[in-house]
C-alpha beads as a LAMMPS data file, in Angstrom:
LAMMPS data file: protein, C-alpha beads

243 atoms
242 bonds

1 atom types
1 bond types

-500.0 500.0 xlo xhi
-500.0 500.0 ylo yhi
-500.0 500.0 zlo zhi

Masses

1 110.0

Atoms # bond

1 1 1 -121.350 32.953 -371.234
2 1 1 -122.308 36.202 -369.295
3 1 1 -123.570 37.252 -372.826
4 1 1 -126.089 34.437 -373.187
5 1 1 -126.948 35.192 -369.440
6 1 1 -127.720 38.361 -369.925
7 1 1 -129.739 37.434 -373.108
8 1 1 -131.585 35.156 -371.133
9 1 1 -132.416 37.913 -368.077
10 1 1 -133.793 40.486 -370.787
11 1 1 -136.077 38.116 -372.272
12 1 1 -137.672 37.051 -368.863
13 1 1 -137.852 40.397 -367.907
14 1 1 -139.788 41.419 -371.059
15 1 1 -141.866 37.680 -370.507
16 1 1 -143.028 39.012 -367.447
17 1 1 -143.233 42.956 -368.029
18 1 1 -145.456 41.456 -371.084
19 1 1 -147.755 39.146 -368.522
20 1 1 -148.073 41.791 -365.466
21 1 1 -149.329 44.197 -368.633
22 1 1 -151.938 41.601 -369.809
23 1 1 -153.059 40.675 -366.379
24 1 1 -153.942 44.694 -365.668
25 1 1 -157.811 44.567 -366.056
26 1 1 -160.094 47.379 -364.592
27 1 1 -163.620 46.931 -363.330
28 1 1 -166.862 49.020 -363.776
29 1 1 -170.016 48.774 -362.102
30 1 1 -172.928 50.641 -364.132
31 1 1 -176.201 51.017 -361.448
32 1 1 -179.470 51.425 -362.365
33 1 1 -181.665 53.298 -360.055
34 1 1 -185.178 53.053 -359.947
35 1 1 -186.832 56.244 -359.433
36 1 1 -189.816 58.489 -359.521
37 1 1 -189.594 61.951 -359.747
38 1 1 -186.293 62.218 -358.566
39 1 1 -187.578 60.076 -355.204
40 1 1 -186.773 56.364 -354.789
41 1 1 -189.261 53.912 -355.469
42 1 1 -189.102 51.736 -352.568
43 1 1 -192.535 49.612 -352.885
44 1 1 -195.154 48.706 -354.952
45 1 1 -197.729 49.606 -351.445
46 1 1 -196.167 53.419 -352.407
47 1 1 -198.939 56.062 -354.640
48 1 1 -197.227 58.240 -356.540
49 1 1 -199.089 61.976 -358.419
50 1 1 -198.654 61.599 -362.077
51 1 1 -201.155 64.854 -362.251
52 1 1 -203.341 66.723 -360.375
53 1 1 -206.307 63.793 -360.756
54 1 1 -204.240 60.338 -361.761
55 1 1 -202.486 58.754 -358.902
56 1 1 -200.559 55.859 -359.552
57 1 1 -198.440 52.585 -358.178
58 1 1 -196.167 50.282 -359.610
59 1 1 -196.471 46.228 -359.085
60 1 1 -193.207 45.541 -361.712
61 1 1 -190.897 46.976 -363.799
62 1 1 -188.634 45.186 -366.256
63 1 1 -186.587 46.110 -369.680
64 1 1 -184.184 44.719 -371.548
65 1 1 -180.765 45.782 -372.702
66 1 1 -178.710 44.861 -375.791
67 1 1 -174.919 45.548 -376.880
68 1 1 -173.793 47.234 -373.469
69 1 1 -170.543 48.624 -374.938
70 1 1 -167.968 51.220 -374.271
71 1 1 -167.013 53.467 -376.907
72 1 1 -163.371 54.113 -377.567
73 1 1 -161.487 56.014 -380.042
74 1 1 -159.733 53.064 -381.846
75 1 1 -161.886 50.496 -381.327
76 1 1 -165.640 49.741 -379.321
77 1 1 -165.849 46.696 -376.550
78 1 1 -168.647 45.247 -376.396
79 1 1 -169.284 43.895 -372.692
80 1 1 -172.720 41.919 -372.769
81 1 1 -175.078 41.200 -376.013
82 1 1 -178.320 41.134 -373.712
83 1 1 -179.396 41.156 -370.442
84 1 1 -182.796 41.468 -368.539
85 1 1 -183.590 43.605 -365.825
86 1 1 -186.820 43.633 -363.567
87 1 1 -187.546 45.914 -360.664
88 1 1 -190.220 44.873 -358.018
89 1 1 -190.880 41.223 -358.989
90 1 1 -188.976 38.931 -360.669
91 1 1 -189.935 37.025 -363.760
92 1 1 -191.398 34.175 -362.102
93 1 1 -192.941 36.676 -359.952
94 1 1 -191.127 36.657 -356.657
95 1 1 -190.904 40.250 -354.641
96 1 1 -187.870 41.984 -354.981
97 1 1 -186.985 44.424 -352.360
98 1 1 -184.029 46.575 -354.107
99 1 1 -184.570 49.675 -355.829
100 1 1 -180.929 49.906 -357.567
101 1 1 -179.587 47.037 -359.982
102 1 1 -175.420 46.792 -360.038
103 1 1 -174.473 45.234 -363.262
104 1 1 -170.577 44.386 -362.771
105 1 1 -167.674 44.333 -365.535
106 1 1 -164.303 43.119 -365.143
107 1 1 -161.432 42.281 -367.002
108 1 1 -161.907 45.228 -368.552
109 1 1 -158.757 46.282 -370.915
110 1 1 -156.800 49.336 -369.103
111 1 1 -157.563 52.085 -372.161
112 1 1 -159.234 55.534 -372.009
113 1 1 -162.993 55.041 -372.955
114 1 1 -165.247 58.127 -374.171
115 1 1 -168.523 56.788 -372.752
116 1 1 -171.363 53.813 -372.710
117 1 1 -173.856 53.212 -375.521
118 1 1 -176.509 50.445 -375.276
119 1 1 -179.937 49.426 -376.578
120 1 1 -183.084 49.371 -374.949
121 1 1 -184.675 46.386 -376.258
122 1 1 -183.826 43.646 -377.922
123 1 1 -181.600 44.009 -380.725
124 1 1 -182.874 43.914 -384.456
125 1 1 -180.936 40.201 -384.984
126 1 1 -181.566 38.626 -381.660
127 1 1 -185.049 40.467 -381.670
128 1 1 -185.516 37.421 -384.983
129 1 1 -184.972 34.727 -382.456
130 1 1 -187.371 33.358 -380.018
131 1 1 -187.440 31.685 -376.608
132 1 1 -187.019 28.278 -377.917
133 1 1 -183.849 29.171 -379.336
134 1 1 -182.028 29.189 -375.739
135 1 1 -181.805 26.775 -373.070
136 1 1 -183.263 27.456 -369.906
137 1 1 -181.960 30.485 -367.330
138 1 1 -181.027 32.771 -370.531
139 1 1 -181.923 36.005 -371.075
140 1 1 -183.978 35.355 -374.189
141 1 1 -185.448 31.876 -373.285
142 1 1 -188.670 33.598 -370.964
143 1 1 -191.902 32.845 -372.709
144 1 1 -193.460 35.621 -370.572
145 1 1 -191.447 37.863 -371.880
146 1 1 -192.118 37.284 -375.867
147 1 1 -195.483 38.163 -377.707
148 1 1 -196.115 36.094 -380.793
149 1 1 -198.354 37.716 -382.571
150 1 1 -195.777 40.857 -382.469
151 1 1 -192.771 38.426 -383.485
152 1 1 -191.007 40.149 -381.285
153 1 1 -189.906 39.813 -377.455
154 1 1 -191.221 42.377 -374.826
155 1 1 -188.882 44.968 -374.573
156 1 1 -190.011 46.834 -371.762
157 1 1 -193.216 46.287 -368.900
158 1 1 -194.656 48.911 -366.791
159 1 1 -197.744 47.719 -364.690
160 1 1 -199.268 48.244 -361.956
161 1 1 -202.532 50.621 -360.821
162 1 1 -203.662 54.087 -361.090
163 1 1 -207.229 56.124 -360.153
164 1 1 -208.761 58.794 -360.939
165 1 1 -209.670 61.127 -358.268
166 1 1 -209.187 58.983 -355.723
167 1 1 -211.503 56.670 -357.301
168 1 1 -211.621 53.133 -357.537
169 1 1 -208.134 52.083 -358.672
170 1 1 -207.824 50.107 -362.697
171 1 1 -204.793 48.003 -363.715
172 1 1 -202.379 49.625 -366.459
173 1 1 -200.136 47.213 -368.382
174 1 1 -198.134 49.047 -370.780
175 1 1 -195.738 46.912 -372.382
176 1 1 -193.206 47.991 -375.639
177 1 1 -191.882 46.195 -378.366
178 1 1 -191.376 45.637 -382.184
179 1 1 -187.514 46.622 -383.954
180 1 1 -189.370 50.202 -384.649
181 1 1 -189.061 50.372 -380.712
182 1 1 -185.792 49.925 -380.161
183 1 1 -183.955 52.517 -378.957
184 1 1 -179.997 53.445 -378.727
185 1 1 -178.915 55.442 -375.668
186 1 1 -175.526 57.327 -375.303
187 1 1 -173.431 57.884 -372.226
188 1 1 -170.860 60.869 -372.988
189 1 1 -168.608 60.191 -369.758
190 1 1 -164.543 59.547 -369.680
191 1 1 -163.525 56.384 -368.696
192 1 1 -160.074 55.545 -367.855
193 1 1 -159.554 51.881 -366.364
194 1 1 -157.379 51.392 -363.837
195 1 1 -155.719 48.537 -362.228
196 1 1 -157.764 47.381 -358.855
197 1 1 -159.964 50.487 -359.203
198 1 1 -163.936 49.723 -359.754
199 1 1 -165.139 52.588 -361.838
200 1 1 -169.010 53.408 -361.575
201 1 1 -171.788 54.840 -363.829
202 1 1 -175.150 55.623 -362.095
203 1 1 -178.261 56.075 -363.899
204 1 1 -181.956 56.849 -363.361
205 1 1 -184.880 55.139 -364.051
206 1 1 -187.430 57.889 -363.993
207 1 1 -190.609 56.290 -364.399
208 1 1 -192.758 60.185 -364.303
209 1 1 -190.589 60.855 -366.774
210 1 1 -191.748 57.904 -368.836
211 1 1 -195.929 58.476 -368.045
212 1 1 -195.988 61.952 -367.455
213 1 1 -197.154 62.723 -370.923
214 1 1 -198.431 59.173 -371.360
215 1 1 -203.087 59.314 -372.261
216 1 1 -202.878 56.395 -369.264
217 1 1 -206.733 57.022 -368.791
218 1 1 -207.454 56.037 -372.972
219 1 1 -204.809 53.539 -373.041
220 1 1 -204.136 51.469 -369.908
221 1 1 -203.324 48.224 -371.608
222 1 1 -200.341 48.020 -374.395
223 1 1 -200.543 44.859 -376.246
224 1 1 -202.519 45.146 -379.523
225 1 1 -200.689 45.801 -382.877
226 1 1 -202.770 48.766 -383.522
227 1 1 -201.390 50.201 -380.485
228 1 1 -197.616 51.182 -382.041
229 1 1 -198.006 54.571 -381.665
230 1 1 -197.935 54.067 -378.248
231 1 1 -195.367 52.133 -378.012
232 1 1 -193.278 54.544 -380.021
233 1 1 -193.956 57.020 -376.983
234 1 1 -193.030 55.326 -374.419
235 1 1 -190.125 53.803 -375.613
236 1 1 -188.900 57.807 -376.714
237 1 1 -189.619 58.650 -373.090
238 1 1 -187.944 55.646 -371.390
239 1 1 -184.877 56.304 -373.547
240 1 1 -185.135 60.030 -372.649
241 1 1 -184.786 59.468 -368.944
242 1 1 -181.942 57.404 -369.119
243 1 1 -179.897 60.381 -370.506

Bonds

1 1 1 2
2 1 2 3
3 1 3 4
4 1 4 5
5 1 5 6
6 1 6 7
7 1 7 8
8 1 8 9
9 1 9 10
10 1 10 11
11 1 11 12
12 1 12 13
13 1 13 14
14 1 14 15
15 1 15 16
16 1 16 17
17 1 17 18
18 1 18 19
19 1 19 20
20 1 20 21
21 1 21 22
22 1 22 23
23 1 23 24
24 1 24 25
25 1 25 26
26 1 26 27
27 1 27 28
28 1 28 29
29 1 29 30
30 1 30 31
31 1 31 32
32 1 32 33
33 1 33 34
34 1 34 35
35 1 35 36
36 1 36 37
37 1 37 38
38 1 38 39
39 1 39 40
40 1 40 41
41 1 41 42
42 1 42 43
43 1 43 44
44 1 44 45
45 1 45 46
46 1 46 47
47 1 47 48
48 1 48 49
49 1 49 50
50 1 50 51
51 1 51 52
52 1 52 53
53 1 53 54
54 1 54 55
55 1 55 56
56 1 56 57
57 1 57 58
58 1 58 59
59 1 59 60
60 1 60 61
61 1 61 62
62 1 62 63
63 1 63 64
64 1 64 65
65 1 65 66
66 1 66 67
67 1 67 68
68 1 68 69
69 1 69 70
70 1 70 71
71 1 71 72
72 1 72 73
73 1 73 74
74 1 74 75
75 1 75 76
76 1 76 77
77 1 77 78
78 1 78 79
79 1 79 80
80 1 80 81
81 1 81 82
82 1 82 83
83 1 83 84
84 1 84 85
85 1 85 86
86 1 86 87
87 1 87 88
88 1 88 89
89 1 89 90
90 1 90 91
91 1 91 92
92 1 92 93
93 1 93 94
94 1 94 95
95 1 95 96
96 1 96 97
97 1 97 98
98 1 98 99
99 1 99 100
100 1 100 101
101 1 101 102
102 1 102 103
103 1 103 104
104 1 104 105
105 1 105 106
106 1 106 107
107 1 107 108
108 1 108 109
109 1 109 110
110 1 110 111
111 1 111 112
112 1 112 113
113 1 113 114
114 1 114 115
115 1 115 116
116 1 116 117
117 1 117 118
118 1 118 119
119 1 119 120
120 1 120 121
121 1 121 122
122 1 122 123
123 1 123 124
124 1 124 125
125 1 125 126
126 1 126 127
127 1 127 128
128 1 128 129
129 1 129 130
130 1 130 131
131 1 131 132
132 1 132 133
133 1 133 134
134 1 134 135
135 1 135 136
136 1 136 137
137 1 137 138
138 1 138 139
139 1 139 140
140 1 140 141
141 1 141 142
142 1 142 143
143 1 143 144
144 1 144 145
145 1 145 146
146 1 146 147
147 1 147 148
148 1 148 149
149 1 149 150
150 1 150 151
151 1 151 152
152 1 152 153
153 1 153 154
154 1 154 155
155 1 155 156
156 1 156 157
157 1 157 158
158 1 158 159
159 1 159 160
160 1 160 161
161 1 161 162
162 1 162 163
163 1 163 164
164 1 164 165
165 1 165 166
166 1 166 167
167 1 167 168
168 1 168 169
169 1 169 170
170 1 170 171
171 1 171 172
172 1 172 173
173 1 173 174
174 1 174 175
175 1 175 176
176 1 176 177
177 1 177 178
178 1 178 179
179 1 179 180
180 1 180 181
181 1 181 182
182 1 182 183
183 1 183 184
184 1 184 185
185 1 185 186
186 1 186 187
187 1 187 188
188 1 188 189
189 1 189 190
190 1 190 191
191 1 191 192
192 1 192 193
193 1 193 194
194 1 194 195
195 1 195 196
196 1 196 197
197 1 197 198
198 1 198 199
199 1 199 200
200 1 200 201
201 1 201 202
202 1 202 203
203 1 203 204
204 1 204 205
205 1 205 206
206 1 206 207
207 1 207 208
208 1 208 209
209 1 209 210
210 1 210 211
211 1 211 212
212 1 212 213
213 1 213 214
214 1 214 215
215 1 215 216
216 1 216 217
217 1 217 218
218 1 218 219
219 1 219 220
220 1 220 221
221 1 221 222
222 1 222 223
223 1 223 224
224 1 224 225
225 1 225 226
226 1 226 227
227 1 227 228
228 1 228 229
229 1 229 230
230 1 230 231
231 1 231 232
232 1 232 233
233 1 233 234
234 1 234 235
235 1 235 236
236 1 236 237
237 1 237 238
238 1 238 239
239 1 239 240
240 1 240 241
241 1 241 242
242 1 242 243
């Protein structure tokens, strides 16, 4: 009888060692700062120096990301498959007044992670979809943000004004996409999830980074086929300054 009992003790205890162990989940937080030359970008009213002639200010700025995942030793976790980002104005084109973006994780498994790796983009397979695919509120389902006559989505906009000399001020719309645009970016940075401890990865958006070695005076406007070169750039420089 005090056999069985015992028996029966153990195998609760290990029921709900076992449960308290699966109900351990860490958090992370990975922010996304937008920035220009180190110095917040706080409104789109604000004229930043690209160069000792070219001033310039931004009106919206808006990516996507694809397979945010942390790496790990045995085996990569793959948090989110896509998610859009915009800076300045929304999609539909309200103001938005925050300079830093807080994408939140939890439920995170408690193991040692070596870093985060995502695209910038749209992946290659969801990058063969289009908007009518998804139902409305998604990620991919924006019209505005898909160009069919590139088959692709719009992985990245820049836009906003810039002059010459303190000249009259010209719009710039310079807007990447296309698989050859895609872009993988690597986070070397320990991880170890704890229980009931939010862990946090900052990053930069650096948009001089991005133009400063950008021909914005030859080619304001991105959104011609013949333009890939271009593209190319900027989507090597936007992937640059996230690292």
């Amino acid at each position: 009888m005090i056999r069985g009992i015992l028996s029966l003790f153990v195998i609760l205890l290990l029921a709900s060692c076992s449960k308290d162990s699966k109900d351990e989940l860490g958090s992370l937080n990975i922010l996304f700062n937008l920035k220009y030359d180190g110095s917040t970008v706080n409104s789109p009213q604000d004229w930043y120096s690209l160069s000792d002639s070219v001033d310039l200010r931004f009106s919206k700025v808006s990516f996507y990301l694809s397979d945010i995942t942390l790496a790990n030793d045995v085996e990569d976790l793959v948090i989110t498959d896509i998610i859009h980002l915009s800076y300045l104005q929304t999609i539909l084109g309200d103001v938005i007044n925050s300079n830093q973006i807080i994408l939140p994780f939890s439920n995170l498994p408690l193991e040692q992670y070596s870093g985060l790796r995502f695209g910038l983009g749209v992946s290659p397979s969801l990058n063969r979809t289009s908007p009518t695919d998804y139902g409305s509120g998604q990620p991919l389902s924006y019209t505005s943000e898909y160009w069919t006559p590139w088959q692709s989505y719009i992985f990245a906009k820049i836009e906003g004004e810039f002059k010459v000399n303190g000249g009259e001020s010209e719009s710039f719309v310079l807007h990447t996409g296309s698989d050859e645009a895609y872009r993988t970016i690597s986070i070397d940075q320990t991880l170890i999830m704890e229980t009931d401890k939010e862990k946090n990865i900052a990053l930069d958006i650096d948009l001089y980074k991005i133009l400063v070695d950008y021909p914005i005076i030859s080619q304001p406007r991105i959104h011609q086929l013949s333009q890939q070169e271009y593209v190319n750039k900027l989507s090597d420089n936007f992937a640059n300054s996230l690292k």
